[in-house]
DSSP file (Angstrom, degrees, kcal/mol; ACC not computed):
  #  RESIDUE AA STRUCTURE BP1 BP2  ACC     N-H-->O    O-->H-N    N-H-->O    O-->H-N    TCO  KAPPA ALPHA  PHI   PSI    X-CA   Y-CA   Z-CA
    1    1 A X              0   0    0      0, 0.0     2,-0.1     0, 0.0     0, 0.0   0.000 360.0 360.0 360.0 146.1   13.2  -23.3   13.7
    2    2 A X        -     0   0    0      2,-0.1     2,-0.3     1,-0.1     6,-0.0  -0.401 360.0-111.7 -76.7 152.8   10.4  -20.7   14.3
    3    3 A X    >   -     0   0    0      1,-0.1     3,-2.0    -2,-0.1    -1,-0.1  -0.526  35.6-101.6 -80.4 159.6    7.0  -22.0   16.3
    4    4 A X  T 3  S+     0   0    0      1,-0.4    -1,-0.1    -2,-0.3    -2,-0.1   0.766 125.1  50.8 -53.4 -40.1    4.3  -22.2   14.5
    5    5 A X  T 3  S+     0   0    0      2,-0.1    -1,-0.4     0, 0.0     2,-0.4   0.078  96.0  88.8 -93.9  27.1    2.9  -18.8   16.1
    6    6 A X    <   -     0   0    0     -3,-2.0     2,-0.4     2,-0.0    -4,-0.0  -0.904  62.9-155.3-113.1 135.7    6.5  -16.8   15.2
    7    7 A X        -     0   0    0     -2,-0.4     2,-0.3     3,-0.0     5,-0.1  -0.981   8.3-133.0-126.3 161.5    6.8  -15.3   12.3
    8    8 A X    >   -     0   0    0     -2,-0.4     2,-1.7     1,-0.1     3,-1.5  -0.595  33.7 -99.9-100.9 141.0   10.0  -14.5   10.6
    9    9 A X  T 3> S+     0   0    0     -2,-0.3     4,-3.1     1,-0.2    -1,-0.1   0.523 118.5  52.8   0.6 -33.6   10.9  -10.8    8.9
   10   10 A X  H 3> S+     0   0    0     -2,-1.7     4,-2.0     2,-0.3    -1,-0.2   0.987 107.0  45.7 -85.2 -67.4   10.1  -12.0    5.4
   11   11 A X  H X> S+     0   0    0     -3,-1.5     4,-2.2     1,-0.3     3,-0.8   0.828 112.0  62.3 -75.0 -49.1    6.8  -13.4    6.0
   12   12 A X  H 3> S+     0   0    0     -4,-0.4     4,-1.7     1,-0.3     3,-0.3   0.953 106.8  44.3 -28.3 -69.3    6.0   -9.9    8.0
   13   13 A X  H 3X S+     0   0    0     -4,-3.1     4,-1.3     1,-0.2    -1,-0.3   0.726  97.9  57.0-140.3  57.4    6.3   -8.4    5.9
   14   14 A X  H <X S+     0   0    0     -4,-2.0     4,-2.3    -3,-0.8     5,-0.2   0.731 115.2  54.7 -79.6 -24.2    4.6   -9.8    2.5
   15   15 A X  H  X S+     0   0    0     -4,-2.2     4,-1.2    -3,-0.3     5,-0.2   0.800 106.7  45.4 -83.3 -24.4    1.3   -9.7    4.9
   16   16 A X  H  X S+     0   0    0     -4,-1.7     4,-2.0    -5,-0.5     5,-0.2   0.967 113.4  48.9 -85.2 -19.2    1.8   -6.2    5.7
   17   17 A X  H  X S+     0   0    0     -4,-1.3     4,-2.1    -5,-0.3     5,-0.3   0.926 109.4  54.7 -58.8 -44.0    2.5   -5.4    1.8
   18   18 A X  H >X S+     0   0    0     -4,-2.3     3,-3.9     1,-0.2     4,-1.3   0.957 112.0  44.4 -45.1 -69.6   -0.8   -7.5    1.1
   19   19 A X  H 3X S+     0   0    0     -4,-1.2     4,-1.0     1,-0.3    -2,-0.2   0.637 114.0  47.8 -68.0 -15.3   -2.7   -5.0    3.6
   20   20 A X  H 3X S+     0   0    0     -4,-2.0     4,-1.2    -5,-0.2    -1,-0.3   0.805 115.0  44.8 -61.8 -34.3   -1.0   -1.7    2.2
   21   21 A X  H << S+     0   0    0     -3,-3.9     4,-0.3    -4,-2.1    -2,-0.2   0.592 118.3  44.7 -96.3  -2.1   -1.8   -2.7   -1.7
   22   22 A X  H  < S+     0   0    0     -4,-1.3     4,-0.4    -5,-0.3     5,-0.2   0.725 115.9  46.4 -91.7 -30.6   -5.6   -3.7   -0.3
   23   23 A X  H  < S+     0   0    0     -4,-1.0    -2,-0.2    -5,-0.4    -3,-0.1   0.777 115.1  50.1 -79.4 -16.7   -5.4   -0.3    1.7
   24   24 A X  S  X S+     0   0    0     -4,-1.2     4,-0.5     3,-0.1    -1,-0.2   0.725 107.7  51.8 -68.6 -29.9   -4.1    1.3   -1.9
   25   25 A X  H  > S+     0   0    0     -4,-0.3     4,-1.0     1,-0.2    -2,-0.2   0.441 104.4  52.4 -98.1  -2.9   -6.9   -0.3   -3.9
   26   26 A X  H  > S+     0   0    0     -4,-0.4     4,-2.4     2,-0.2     5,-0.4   0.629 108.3  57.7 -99.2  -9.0   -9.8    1.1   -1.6
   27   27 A X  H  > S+     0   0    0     -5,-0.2     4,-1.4     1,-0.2    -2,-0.2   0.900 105.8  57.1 -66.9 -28.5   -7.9    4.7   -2.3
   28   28 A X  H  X S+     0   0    0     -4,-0.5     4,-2.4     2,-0.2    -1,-0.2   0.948 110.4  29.5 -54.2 -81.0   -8.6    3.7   -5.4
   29   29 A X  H  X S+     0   0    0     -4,-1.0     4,-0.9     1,-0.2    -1,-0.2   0.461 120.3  54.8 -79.6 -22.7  -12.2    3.2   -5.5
   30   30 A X  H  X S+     0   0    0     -4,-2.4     4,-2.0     2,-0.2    -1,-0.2   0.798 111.6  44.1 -68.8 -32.4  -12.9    6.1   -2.7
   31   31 A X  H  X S+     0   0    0     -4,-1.4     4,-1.3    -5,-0.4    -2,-0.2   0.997 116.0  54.4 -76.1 -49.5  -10.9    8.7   -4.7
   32   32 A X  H  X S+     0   0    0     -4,-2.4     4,-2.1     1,-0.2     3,-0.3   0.758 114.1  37.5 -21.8 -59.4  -13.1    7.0   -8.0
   33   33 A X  H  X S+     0   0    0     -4,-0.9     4,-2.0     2,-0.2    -1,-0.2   0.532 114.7  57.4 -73.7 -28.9  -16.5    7.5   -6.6
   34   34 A X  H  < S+     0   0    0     -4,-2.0    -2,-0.2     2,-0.1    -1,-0.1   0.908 110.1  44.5 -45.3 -50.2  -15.1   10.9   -5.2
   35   35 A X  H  < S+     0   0    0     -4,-1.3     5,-0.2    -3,-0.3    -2,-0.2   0.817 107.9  56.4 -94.0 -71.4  -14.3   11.6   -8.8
   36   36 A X  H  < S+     0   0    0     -4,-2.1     2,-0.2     3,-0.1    -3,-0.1   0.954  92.6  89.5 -42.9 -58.6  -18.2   10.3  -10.4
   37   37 A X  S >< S-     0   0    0     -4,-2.0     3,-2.2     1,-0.1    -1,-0.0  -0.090  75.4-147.3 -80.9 142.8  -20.0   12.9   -7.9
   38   38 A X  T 3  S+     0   0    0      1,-0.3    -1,-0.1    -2,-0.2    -4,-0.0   0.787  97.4  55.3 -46.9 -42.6  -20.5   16.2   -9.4
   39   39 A X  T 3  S+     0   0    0      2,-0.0    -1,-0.3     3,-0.0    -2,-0.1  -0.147  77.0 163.9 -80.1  21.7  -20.0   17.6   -5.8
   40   40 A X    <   -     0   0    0     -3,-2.2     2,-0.4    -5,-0.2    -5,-0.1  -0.190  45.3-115.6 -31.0 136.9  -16.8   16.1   -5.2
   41   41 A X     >  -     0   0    0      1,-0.1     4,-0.8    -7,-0.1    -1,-0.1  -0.634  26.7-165.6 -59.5 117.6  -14.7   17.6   -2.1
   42   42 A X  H  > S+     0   0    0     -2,-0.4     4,-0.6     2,-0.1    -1,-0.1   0.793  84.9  45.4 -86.9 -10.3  -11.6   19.0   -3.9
   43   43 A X  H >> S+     0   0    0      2,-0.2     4,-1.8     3,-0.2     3,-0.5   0.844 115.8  46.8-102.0 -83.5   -9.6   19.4   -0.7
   44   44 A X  H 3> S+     0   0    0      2,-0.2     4,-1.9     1,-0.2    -2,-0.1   0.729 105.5  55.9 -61.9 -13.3  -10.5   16.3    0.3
   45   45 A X  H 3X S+     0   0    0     -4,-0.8     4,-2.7     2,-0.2     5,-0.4   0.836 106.9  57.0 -32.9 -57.2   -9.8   14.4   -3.2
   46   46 A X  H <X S+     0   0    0     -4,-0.6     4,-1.6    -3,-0.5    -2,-0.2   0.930 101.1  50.5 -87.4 -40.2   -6.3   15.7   -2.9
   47   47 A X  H  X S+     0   0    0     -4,-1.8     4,-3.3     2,-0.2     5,-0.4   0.980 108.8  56.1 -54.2 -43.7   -5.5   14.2    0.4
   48   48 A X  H  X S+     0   0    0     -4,-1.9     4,-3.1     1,-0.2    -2,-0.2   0.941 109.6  46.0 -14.4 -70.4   -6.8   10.6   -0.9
   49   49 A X  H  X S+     0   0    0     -4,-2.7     4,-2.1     2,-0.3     5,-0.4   0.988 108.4  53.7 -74.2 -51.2   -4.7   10.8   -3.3
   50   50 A X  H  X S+     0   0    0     -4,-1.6     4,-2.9    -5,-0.4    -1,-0.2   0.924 111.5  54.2 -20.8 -66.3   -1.6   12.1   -0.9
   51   51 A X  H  X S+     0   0    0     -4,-3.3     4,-2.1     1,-0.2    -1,-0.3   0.833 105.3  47.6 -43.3 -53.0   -2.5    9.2    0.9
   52   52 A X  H  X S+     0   0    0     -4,-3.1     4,-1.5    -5,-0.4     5,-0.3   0.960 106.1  55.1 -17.7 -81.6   -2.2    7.1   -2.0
   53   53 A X  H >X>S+     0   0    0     -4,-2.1     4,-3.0     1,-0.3     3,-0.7   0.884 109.4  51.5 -44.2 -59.4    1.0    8.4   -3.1
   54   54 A X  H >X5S+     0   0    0     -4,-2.9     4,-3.3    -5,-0.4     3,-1.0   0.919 109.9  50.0 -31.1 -74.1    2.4    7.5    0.8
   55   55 A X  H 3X5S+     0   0    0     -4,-2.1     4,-2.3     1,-0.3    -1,-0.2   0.686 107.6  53.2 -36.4 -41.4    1.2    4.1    0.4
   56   56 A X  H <X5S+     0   0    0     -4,-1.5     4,-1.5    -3,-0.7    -1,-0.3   0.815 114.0  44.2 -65.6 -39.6    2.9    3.6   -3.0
   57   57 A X  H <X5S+     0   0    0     -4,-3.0     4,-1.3    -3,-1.0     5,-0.3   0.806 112.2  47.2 -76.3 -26.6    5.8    4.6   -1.6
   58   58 A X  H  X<S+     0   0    0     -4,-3.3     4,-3.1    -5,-0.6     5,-0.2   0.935 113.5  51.7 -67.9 -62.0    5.5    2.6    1.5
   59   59 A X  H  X S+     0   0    0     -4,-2.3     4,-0.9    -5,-0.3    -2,-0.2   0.897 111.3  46.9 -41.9 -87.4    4.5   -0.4   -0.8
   60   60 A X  H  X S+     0   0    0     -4,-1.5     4,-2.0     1,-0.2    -1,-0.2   0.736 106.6  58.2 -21.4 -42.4    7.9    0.1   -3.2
   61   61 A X  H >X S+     0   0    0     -4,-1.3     3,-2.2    -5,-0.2     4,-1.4   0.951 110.8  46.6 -68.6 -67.6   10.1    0.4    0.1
   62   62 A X  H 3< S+     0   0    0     -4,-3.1     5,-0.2     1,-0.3    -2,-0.2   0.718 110.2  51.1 -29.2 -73.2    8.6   -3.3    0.9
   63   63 A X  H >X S+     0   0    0     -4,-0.9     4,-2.9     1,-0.2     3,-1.2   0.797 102.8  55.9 -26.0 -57.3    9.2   -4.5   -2.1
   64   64 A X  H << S+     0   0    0     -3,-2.2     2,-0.5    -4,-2.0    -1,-0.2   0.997 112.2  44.7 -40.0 -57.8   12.9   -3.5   -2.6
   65   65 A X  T 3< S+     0   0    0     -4,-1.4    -1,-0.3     1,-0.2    -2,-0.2  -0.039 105.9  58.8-103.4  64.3   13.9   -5.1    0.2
   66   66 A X  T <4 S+     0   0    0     -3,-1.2     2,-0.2    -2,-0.5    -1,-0.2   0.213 102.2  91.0-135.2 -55.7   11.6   -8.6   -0.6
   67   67 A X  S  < S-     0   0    0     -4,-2.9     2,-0.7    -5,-0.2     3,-0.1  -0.361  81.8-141.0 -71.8 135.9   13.8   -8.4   -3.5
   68   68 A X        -     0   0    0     -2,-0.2    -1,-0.1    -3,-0.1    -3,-0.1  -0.591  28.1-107.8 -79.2 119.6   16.8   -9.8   -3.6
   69   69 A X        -     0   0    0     -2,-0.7     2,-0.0     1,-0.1     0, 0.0  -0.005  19.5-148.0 -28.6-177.1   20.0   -7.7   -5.4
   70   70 A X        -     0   0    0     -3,-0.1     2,-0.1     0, 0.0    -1,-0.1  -0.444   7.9-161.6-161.3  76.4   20.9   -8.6   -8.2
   71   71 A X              0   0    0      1,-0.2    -2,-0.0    -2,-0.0     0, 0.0  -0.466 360.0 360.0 -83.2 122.6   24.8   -8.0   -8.8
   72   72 A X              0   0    0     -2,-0.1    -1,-0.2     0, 0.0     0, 0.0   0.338 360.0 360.0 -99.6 360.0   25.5   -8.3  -12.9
């Protein structure tokens, strides 16, 4: 059995998924407020959002393998 301070693969990483979909949801709300001012960076707008897109993907990977197959 793991000690209390171990954790095991699984549990790694649903906390690093938390902190990618909290680090997705500030993309969120920078790229939003980016968005509102009339002097918006366009350059920078479009990496935010890059970034996003990484994150979603990163996020998706995590998820797959969280998930179990599912052989019909």
């Amino acid at each position: 059995m793991n000690a209390p301070s171990e954790l095991n693969h699984e549990e790694v990483l649903r906390i690093k998924l938390e902190v990618l979909k909290r680090q997705h949801r500030d993309l969120d709300d920078a790229i939003a407020a980016l968005q509102e001012r009339a002097t918006g960076d366009a350059l920078q707008l479009q990496r935010l959002k890059k970034q996003k897109l990484v994150l979603k993907d990163q996020i998706a990977r995590i998820e797959d393998e969280l998930t179990p197959d599912i052989i019909a």
